[in-house]
N, C-alpha and C positions, 0 to 999 in steps of 0.2 A: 807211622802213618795211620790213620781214621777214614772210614770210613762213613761219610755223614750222612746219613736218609732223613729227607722229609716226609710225610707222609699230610698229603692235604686232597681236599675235592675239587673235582673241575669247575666249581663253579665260584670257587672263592678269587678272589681280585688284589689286585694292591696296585698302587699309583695307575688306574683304569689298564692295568691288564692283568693277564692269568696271572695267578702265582707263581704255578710252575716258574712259567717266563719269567717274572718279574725274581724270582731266585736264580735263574740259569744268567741274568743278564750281572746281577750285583757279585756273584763268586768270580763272572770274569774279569769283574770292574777292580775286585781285589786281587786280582793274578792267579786266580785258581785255574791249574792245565786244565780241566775237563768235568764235564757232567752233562749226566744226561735225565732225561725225565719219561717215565713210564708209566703208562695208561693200564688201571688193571681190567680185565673183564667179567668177574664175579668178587665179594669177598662181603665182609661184614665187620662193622665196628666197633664202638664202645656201649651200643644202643643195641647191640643182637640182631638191626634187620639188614636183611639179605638183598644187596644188590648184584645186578647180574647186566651184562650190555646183551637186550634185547630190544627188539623191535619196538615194542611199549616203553621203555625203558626213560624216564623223565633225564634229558640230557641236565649233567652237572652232577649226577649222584654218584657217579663214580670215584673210584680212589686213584689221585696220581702221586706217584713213590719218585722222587727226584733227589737224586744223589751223585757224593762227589769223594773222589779220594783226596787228603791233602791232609799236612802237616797240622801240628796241636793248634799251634800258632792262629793259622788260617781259619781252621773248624773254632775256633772260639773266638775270632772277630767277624764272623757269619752270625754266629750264637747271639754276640753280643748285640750285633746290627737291629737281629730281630727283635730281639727284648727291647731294644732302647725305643723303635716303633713299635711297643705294647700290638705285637700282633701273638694271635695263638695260633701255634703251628707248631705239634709233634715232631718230636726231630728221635733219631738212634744216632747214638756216635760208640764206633765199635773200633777195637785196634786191628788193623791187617797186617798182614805183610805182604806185598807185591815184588814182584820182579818178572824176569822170563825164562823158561826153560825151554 
């Protein structure tokens, strides 16, 4: 199993909605069990500057981290989804192991 993280900002879009969304809607459409998407509230990028959710804080500059557990298979027809819409969006794909204890 993989563990897929995107990593994108709240202000970035795709077919007029969030990305997030518009990733959490296409993993279901391909049978993906689950995923969720996470709002960060400080962190900083590839550019060094430092965002932080305050008061001031220009909505959309934040980092959302949206990921999903699922098969090789799955994780690289997501991959492939987005490459083929020439969009740029950081992804980690990491191996896990899951279960319950």
């Amino acid at each position: 199993m993989n563990l897929l993280s995107f990593y994108i900002s709240e202000k970035q879009h795709h077919s007029d909605m969030p990305l997030y969304e518009w990733l959490l809607e296409e993993a279901r459409g391909m049978g993906v069990h689950g995923g969720s998407a996470f709002r960060a509230i400080a962190g900083f990028g590839r550019h060094g500057r430092m965002h932080e959710e305050t008061f001031f804080e220009l909505a959309g500059e934040l980092a959302v981290k949206v990921e999903f557990v699922l098969d090789d298979a799955l994780a690289e027809q997501l991959i492939e989804r987005i490459c083929r819409l020439n969009m740029e969006v950081y992804y980690l794909k990491q191996q896990v192991e899951m279960g319950t204890a």
